[in-house]
mmCIF file as Biopython writes it, N, C-alpha, C and O atoms, coordinates in Angstrom:
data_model
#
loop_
_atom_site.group_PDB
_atom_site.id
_atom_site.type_symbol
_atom_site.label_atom_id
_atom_site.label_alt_id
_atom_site.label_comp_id
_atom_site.label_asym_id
_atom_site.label_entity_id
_atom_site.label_seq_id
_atom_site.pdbx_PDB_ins_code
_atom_site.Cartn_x
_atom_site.Cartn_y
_atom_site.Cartn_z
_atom_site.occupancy
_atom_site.B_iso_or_equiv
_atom_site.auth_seq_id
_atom_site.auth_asym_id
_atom_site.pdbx_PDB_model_num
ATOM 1   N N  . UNK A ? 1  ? 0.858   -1.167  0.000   1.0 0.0 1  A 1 
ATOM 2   C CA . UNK A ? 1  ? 0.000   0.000   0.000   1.0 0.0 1  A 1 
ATOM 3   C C  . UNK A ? 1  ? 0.902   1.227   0.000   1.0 0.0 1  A 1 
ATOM 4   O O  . UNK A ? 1  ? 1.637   1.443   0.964   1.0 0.0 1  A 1 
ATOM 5   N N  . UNK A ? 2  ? 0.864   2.055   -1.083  1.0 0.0 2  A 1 
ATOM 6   C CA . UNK A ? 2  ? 1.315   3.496   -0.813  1.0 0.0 2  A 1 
ATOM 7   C C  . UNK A ? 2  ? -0.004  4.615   -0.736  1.0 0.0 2  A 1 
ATOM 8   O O  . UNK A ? 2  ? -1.185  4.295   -0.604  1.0 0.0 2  A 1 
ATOM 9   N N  . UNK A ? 3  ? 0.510   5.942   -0.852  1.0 0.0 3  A 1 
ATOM 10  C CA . UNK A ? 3  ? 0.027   7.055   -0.847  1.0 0.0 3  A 1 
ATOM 11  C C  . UNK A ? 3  ? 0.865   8.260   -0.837  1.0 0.0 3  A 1 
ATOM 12  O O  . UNK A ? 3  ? 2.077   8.087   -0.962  1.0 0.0 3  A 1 
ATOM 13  N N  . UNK A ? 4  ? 0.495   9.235   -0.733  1.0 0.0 4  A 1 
ATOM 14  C CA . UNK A ? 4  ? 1.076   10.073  -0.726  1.0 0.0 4  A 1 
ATOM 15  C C  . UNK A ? 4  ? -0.051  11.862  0.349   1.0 0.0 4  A 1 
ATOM 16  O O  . UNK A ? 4  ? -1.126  12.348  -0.002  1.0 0.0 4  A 1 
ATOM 17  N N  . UNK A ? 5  ? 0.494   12.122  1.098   1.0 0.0 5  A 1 
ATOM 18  C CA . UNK A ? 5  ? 0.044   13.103  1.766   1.0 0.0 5  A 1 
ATOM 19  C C  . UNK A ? 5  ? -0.561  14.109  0.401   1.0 0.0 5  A 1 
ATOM 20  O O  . UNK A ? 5  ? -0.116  14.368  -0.718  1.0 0.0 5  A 1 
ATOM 21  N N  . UNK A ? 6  ? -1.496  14.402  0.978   1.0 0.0 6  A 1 
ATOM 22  C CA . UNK A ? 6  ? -2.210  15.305  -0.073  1.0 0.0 6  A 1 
ATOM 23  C C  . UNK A ? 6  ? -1.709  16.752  -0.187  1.0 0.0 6  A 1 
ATOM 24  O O  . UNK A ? 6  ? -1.951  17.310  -1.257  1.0 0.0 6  A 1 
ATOM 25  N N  . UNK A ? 7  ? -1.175  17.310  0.572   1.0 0.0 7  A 1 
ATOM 26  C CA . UNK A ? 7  ? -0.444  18.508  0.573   1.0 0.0 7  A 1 
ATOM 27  C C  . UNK A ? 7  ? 0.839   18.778  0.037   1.0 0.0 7  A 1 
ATOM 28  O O  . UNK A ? 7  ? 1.513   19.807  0.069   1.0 0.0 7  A 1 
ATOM 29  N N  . UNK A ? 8  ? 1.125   17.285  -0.634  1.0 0.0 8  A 1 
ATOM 30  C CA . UNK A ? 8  ? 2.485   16.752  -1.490  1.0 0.0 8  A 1 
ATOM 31  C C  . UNK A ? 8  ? 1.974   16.414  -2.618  1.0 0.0 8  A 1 
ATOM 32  O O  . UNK A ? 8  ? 2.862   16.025  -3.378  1.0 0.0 8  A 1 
ATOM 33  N N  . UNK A ? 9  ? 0.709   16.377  -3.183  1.0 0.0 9  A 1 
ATOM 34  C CA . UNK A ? 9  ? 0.323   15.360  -4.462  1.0 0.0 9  A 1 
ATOM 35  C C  . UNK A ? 9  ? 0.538   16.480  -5.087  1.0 0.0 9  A 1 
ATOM 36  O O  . UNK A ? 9  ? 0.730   17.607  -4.631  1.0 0.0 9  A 1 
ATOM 37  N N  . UNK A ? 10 ? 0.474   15.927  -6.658  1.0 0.0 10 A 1 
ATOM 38  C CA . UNK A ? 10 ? 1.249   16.545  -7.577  1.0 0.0 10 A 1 
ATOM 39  C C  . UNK A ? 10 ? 2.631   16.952  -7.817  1.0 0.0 10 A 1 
ATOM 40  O O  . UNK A ? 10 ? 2.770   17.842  -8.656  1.0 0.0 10 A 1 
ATOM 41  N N  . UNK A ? 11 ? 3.842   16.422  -7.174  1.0 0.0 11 A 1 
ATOM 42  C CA . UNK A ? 11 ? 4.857   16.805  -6.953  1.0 0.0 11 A 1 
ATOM 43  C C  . UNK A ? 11 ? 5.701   15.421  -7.637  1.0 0.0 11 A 1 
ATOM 44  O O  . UNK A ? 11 ? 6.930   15.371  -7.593  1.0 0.0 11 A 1 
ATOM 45  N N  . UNK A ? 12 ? 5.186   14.743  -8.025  1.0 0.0 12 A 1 
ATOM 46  C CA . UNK A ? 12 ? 5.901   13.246  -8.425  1.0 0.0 12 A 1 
ATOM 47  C C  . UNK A ? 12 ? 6.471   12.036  -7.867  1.0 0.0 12 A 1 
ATOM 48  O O  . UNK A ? 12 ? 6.957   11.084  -8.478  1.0 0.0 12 A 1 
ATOM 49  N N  . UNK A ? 13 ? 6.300   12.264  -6.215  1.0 0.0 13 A 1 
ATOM 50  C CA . UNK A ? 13 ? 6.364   11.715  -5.080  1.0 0.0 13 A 1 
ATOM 51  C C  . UNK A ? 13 ? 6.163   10.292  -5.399  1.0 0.0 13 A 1 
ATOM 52  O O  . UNK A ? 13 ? 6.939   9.355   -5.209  1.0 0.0 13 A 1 
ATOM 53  N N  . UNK A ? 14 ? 4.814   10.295  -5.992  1.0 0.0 14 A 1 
ATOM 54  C CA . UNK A ? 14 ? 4.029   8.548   -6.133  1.0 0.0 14 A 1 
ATOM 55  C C  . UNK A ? 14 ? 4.882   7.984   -7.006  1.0 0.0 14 A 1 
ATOM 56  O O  . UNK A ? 14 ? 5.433   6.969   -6.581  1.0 0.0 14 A 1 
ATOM 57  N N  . UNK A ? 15 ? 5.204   8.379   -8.262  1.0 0.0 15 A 1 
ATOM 58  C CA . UNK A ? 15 ? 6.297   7.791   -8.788  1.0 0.0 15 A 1 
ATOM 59  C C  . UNK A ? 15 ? 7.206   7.248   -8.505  1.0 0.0 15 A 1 
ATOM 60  O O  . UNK A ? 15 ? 7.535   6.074   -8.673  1.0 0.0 15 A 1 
ATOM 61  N N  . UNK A ? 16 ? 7.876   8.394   -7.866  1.0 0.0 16 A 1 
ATOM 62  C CA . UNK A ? 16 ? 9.491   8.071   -7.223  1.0 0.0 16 A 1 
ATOM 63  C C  . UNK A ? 16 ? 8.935   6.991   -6.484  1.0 0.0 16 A 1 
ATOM 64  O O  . UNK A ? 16 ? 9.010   6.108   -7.339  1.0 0.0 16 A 1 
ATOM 65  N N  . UNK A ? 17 ? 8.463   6.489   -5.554  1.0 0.0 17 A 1 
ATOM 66  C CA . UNK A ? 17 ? 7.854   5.771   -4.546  1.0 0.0 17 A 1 
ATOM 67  C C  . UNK A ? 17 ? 7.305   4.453   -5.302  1.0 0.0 17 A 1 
ATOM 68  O O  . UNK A ? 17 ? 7.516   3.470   -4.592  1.0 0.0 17 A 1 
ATOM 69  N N  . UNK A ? 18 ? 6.821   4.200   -6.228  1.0 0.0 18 A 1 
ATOM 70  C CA . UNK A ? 18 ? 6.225   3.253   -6.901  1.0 0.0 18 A 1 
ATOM 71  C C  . UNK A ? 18 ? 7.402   2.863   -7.831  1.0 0.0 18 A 1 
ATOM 72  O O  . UNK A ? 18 ? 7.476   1.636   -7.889  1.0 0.0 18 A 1 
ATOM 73  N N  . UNK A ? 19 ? 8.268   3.429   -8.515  1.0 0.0 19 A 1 
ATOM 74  C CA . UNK A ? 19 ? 9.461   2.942   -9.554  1.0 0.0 19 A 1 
ATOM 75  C C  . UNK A ? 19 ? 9.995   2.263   -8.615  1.0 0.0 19 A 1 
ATOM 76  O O  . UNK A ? 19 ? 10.038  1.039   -8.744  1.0 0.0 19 A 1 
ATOM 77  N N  . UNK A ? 20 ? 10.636  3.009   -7.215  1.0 0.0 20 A 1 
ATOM 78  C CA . UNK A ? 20 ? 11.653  2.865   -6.325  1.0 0.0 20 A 1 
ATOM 79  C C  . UNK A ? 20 ? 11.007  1.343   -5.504  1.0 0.0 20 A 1 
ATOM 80  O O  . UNK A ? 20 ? 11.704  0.667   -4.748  1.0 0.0 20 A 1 
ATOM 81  N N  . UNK A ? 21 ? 10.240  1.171   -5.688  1.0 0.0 21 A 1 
ATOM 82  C CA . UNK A ? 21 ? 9.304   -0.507  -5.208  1.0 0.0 21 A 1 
ATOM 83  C C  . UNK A ? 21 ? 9.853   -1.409  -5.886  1.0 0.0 21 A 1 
ATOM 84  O O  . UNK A ? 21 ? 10.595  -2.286  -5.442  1.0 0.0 21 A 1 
ATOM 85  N N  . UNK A ? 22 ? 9.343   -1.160  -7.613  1.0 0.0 22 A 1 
ATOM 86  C CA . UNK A ? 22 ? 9.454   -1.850  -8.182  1.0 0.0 22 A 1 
ATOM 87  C C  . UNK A ? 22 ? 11.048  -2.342  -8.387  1.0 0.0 22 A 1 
ATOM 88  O O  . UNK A ? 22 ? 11.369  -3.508  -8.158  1.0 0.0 22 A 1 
ATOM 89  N N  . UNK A ? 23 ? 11.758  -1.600  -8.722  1.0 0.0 23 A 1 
ATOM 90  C CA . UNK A ? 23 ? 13.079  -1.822  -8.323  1.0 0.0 23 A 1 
ATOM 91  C C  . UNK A ? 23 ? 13.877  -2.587  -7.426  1.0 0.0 23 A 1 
ATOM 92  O O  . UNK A ? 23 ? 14.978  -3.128  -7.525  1.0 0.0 23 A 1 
ATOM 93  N N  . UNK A ? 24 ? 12.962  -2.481  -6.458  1.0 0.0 24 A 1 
ATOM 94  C CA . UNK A ? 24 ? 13.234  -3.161  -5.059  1.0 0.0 24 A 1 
ATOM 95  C C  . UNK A ? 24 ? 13.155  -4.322  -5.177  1.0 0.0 24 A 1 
ATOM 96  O O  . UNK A ? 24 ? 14.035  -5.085  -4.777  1.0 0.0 24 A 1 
ATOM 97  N N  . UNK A ? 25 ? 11.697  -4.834  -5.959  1.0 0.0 25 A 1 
ATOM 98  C CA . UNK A ? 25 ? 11.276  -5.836  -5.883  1.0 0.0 25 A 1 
ATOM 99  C C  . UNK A ? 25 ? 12.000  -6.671  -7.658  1.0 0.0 25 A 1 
ATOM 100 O O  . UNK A ? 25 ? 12.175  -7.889  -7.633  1.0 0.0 25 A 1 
ATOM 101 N N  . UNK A ? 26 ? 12.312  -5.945  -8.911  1.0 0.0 26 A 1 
ATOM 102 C CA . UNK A ? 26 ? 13.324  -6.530  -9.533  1.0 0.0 26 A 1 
ATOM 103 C C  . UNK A ? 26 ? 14.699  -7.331  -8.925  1.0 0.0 26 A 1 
ATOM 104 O O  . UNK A ? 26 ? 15.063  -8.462  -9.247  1.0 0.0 26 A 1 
ATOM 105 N N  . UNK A ? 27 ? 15.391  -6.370  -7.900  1.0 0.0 27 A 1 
ATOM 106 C CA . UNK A ? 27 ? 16.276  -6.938  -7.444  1.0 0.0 27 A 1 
ATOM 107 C C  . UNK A ? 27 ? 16.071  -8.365  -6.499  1.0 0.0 27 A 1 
ATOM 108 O O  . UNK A ? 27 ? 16.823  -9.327  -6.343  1.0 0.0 27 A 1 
ATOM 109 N N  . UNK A ? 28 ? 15.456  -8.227  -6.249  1.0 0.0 28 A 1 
ATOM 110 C CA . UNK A ? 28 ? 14.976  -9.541  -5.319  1.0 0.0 28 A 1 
ATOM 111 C C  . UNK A ? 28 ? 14.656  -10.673 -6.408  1.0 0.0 28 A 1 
ATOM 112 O O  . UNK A ? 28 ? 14.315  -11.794 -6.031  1.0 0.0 28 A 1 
ATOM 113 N N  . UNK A ? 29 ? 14.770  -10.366 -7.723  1.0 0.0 29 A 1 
ATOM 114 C CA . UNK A ? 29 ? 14.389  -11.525 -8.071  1.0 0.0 29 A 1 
ATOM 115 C C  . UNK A ? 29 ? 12.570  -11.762 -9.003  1.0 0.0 29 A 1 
ATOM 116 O O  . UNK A ? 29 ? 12.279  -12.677 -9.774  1.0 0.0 29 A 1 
ATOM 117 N N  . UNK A ? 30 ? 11.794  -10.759 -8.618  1.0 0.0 30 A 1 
ATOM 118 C CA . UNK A ? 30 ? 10.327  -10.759 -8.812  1.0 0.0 30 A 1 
ATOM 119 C C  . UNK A ? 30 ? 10.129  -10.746 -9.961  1.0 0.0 30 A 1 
ATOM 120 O O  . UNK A ? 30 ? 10.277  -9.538  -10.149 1.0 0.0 30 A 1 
ATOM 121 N N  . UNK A ? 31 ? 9.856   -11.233 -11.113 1.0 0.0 31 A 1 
ATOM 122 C CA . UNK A ? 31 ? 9.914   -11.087 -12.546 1.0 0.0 31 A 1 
ATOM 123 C C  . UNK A ? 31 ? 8.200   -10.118 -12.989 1.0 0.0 31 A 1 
ATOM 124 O O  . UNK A ? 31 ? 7.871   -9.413  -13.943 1.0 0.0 31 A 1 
ATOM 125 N N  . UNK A ? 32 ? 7.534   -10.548 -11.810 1.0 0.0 32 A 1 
ATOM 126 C CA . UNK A ? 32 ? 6.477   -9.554  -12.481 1.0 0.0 32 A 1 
ATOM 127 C C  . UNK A ? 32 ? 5.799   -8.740  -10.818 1.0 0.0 32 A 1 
ATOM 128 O O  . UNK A ? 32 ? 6.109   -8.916  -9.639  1.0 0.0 32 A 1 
ATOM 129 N N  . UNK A ? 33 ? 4.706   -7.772  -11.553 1.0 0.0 33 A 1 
ATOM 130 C CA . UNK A ? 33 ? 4.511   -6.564  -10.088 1.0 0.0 33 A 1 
ATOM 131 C C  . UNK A ? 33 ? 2.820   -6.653  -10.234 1.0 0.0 33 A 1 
ATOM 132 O O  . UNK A ? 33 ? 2.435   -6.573  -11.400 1.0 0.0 33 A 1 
ATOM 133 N N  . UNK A ? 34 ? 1.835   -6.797  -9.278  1.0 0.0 34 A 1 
ATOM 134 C CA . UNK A ? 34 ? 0.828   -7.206  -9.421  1.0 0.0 34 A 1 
ATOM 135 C C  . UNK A ? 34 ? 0.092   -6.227  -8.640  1.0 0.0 34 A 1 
ATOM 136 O O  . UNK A ? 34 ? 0.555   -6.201  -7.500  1.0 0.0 34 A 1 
ATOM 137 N N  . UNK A ? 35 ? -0.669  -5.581  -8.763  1.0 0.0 35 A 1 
ATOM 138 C CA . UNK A ? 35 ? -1.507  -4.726  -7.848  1.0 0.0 35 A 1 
ATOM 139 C C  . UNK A ? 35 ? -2.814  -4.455  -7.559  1.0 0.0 35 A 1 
ATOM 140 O O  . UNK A ? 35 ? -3.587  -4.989  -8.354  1.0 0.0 35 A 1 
ATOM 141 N N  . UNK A ? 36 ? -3.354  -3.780  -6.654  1.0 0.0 36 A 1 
ATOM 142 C CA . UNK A ? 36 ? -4.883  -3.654  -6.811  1.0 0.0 36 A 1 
ATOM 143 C C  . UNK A ? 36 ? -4.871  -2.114  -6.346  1.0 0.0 36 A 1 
ATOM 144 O O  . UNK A ? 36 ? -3.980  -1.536  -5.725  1.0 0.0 36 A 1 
ATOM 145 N N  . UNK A ? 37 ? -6.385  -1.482  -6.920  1.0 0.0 37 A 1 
ATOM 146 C CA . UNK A ? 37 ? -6.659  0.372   -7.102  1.0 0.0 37 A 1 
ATOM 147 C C  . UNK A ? 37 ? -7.652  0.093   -7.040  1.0 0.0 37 A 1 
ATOM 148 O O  . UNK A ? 37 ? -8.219  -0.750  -7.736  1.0 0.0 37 A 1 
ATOM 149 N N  . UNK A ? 38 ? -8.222  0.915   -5.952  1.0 0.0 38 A 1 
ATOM 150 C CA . UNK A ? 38 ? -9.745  1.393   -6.782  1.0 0.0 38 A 1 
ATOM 151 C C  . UNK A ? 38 ? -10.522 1.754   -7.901  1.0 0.0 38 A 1 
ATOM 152 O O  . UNK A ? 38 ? -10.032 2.849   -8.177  1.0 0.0 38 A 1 
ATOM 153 N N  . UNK A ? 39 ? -11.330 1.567   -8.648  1.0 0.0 39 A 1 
ATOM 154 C CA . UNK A ? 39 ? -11.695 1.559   -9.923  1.0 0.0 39 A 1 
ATOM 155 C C  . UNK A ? 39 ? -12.144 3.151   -9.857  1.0 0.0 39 A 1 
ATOM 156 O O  . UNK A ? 39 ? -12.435 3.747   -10.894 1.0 0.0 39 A 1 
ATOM 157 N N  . UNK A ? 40 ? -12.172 3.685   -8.786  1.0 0.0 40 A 1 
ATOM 158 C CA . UNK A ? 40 ? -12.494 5.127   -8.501  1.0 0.0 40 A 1 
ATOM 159 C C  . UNK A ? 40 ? -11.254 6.160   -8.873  1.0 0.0 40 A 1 
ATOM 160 O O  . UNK A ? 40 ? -11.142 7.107   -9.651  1.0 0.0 40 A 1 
ATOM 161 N N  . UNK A ? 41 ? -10.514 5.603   -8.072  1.0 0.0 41 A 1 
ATOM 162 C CA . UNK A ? 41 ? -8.799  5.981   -8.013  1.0 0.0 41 A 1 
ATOM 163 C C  . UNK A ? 41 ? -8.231  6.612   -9.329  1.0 0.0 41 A 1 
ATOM 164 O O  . UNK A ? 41 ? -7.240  6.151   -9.896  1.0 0.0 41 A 1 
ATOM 165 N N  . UNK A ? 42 ? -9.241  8.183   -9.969  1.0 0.0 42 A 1 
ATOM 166 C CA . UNK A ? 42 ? -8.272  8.268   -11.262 1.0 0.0 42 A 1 
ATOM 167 C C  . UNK A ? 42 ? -6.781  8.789   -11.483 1.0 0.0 42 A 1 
ATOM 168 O O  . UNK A ? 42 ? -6.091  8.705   -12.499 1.0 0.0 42 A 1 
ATOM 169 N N  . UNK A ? 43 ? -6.454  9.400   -10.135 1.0 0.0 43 A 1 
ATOM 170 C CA . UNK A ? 43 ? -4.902  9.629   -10.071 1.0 0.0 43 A 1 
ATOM 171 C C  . UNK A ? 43 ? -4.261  8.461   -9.769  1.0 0.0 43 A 1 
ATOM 172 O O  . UNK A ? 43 ? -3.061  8.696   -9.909  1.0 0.0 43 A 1 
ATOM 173 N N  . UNK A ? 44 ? -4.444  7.164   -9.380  1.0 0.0 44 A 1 
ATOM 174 C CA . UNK A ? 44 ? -3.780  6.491   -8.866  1.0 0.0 44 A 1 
ATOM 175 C C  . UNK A ? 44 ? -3.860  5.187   -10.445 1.0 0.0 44 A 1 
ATOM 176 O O  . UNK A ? 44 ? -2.982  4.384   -10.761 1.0 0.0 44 A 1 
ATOM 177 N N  . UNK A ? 45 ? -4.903  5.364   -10.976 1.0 0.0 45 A 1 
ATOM 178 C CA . UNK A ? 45 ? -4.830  4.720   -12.546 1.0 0.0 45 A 1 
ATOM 179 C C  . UNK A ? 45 ? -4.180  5.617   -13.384 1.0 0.0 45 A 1 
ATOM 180 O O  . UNK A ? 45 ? -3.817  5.035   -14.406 1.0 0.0 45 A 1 
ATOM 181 N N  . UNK A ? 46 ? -3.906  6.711   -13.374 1.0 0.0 46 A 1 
ATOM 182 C CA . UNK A ? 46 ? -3.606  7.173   -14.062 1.0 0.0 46 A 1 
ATOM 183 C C  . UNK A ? 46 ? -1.666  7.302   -13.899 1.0 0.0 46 A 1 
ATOM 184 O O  . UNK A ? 46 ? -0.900  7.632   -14.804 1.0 0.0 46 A 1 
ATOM 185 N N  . UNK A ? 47 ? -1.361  6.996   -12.740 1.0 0.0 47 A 1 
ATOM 186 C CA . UNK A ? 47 ? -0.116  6.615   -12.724 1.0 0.0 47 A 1 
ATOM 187 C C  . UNK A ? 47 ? 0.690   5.329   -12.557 1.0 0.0 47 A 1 
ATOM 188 O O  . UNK A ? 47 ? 1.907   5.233   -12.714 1.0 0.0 47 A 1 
ATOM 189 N N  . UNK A ? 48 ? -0.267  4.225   -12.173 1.0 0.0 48 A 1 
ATOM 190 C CA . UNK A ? 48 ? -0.027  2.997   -12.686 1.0 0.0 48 A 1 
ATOM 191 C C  . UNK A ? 48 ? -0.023  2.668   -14.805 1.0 0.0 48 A 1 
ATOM 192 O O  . UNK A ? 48 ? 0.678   1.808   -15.338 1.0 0.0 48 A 1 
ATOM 193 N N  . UNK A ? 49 ? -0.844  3.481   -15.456 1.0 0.0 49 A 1 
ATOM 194 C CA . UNK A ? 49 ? -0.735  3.139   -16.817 1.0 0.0 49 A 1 
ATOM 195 C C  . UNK A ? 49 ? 0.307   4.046   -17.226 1.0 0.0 49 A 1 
ATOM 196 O O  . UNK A ? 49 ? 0.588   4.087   -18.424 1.0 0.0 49 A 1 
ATOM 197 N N  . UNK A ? 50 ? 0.735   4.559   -16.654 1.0 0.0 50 A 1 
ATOM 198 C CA . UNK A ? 50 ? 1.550   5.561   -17.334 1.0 0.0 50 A 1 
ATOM 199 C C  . UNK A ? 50 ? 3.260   4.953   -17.084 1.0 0.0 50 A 1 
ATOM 200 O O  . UNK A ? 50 ? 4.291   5.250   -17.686 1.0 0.0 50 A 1 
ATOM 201 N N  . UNK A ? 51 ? 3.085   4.265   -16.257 1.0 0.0 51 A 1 
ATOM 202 C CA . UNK A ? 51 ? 4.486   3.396   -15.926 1.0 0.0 51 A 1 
ATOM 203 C C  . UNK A ? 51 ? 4.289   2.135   -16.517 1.0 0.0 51 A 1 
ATOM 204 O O  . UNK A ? 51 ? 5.230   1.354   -16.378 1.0 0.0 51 A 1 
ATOM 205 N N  . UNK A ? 52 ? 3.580   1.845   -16.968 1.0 0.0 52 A 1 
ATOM 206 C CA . UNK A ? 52 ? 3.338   0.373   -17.862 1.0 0.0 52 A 1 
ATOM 207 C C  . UNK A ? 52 ? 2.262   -0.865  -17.507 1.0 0.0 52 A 1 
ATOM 208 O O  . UNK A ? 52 ? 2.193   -1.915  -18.146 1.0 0.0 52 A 1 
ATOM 209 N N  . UNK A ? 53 ? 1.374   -0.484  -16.255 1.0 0.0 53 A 1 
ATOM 210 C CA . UNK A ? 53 ? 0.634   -1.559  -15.800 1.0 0.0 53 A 1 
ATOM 211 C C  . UNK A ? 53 ? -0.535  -1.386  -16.923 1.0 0.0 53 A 1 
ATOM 212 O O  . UNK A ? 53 ? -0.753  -0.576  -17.824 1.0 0.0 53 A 1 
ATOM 213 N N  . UNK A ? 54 ? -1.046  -2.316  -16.521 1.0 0.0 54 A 1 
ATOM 214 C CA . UNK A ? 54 ? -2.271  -2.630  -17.696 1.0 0.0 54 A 1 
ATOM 215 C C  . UNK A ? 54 ? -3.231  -3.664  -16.751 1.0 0.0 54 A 1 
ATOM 216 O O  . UNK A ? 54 ? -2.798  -4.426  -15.886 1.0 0.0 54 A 1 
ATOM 217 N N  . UNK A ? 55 ? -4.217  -3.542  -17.026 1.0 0.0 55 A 1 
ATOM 218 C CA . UNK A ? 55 ? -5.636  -3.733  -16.374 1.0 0.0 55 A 1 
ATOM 219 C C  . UNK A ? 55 ? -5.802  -5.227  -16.771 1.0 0.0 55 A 1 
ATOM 220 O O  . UNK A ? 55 ? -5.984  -5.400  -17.976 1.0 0.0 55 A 1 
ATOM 221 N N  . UNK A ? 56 ? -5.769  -6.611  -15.802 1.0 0.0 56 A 1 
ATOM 222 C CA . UNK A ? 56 ? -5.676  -7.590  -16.052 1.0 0.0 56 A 1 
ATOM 223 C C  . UNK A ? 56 ? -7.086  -8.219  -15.361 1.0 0.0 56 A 1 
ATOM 224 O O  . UNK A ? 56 ? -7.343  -9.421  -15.294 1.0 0.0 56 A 1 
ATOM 225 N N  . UNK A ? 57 ? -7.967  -7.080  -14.849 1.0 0.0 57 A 1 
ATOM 226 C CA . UNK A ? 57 ? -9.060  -8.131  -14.621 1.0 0.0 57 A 1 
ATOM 227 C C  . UNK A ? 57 ? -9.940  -6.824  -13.348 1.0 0.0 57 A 1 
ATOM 228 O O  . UNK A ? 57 ? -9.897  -5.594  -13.306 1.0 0.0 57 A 1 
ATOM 229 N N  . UNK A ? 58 ? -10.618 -7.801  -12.526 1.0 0.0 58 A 1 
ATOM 230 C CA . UNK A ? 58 ? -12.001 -7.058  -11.769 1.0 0.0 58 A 1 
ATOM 231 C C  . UNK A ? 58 ? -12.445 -7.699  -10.706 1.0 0.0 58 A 1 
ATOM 232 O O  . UNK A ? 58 ? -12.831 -8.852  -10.895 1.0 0.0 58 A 1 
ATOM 233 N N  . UNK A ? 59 ? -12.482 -7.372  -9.903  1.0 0.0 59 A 1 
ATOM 234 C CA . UNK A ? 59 ? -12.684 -8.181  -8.676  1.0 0.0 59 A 1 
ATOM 235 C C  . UNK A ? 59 ? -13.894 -6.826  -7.929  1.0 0.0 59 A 1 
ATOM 236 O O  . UNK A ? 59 ? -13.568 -5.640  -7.875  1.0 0.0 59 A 1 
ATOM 237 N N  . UNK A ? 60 ? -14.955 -7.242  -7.536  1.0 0.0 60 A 1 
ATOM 238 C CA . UNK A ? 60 ? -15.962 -6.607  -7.039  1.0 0.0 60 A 1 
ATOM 239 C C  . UNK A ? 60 ? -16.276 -6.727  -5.631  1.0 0.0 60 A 1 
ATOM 240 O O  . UNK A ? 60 ? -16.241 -7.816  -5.060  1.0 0.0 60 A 1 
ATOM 241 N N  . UNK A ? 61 ? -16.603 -5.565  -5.011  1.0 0.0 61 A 1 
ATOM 242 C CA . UNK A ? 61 ? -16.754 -5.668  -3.534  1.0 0.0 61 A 1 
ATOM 243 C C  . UNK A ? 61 ? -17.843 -5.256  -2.709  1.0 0.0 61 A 1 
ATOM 244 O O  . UNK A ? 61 ? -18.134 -4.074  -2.894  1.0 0.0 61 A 1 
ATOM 245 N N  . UNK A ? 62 ? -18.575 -5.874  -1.815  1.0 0.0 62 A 1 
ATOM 246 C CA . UNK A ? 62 ? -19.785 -5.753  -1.740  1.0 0.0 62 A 1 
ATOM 247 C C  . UNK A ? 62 ? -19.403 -6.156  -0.299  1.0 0.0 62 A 1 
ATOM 248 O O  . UNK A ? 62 ? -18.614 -7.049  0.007   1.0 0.0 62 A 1 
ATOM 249 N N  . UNK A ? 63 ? -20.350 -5.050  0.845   1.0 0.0 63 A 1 
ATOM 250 C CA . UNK A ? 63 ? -19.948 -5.192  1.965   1.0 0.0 63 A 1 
ATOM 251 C C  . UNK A ? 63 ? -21.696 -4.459  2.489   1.0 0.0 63 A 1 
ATOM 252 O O  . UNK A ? 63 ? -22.391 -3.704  1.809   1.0 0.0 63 A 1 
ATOM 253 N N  . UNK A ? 64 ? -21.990 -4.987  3.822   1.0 0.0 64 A 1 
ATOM 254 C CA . UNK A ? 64 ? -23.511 -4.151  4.411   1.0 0.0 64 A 1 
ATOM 255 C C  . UNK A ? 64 ? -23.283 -4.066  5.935   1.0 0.0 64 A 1 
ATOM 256 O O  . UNK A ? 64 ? -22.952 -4.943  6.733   1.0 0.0 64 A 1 
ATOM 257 N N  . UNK A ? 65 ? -23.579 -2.654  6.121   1.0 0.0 65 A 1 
ATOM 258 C CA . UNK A ? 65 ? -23.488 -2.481  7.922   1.0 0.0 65 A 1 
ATOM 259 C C  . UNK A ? 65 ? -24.234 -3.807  8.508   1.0 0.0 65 A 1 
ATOM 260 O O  . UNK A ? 65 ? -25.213 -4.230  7.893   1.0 0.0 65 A 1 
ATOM 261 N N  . UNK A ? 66 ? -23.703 -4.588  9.904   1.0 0.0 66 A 1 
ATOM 262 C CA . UNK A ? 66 ? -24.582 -4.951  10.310  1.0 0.0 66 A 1 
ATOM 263 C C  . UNK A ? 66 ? -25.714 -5.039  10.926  1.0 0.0 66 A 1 
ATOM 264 O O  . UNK A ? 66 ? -25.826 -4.044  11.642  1.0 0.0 66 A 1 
ATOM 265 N N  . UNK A ? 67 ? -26.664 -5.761  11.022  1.0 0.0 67 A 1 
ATOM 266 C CA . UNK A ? 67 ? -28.103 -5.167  11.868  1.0 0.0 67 A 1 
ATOM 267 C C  . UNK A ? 67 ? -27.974 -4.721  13.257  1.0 0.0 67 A 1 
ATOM 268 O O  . UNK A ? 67 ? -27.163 -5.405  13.881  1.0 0.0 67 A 1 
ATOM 269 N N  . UNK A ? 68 ? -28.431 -3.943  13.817  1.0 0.0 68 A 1 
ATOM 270 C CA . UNK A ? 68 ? -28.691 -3.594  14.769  1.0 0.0 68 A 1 
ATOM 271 C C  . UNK A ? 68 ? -28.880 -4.675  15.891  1.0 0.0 68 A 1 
ATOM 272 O O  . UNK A ? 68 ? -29.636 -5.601  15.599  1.0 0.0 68 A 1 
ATOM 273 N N  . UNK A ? 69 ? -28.290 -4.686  17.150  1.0 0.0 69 A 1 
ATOM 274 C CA . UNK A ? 69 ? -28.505 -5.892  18.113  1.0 0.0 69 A 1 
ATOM 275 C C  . UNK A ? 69 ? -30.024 -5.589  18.622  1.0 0.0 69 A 1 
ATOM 276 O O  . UNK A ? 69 ? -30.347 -4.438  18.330  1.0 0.0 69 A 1 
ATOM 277 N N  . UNK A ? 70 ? -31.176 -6.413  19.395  1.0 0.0 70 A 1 
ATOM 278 C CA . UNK A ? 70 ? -32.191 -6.601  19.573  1.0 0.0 70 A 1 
ATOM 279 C C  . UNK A ? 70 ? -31.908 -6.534  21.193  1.0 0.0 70 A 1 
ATOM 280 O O  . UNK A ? 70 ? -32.833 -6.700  21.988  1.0 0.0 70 A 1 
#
C-alpha cells in the first residue's frame, strides 16, 4: 500500500515511490509486479498506466453495515 500526503500530491512523489518498489522488488528476483486500485482511483490509474501496468481483470466488492442488536 502506498500514498502520498495530499499537501504533497502533484509533486511526483508517487512515482518516485512506486518505480523505487518496483526496483526493489526486480532486485529480489520478482519477474512480475501485481496490484490492486480502486476503480475510482483516477490519479492512482492514471499513474499505474503511465508506468506500464495494464488492467488484467475485476474483482468486485460488496460489503452491508450490520443489523442492529435486539
Amino acid at each position: 500500500m502506498m500514498g502520498v500526503d495530499p499537501s504533497y500530491r502533484g509533486r511526483g512523489l508517487g512515482r518516485v515511490v512506486l518505480l523505487a518498489g518496483i526496483e526493489y522488488l526486480r532486485g529480489k528476483g520478482l519477474g512480475e509486479v501485481v496490484l490492486e486500485v480502486d476503480s475510482e482511483n483516477l490519479p492512482a490509474l492514471a499513474l499505474y498506466e503511465s508506468v506500464g501496468f495494464e488492467k488484467a481483470g475485476e474483482i468486485l466488492w460488496y460489503q452491508r453495515a450490520p443489523e442492529p442488536a435486539i
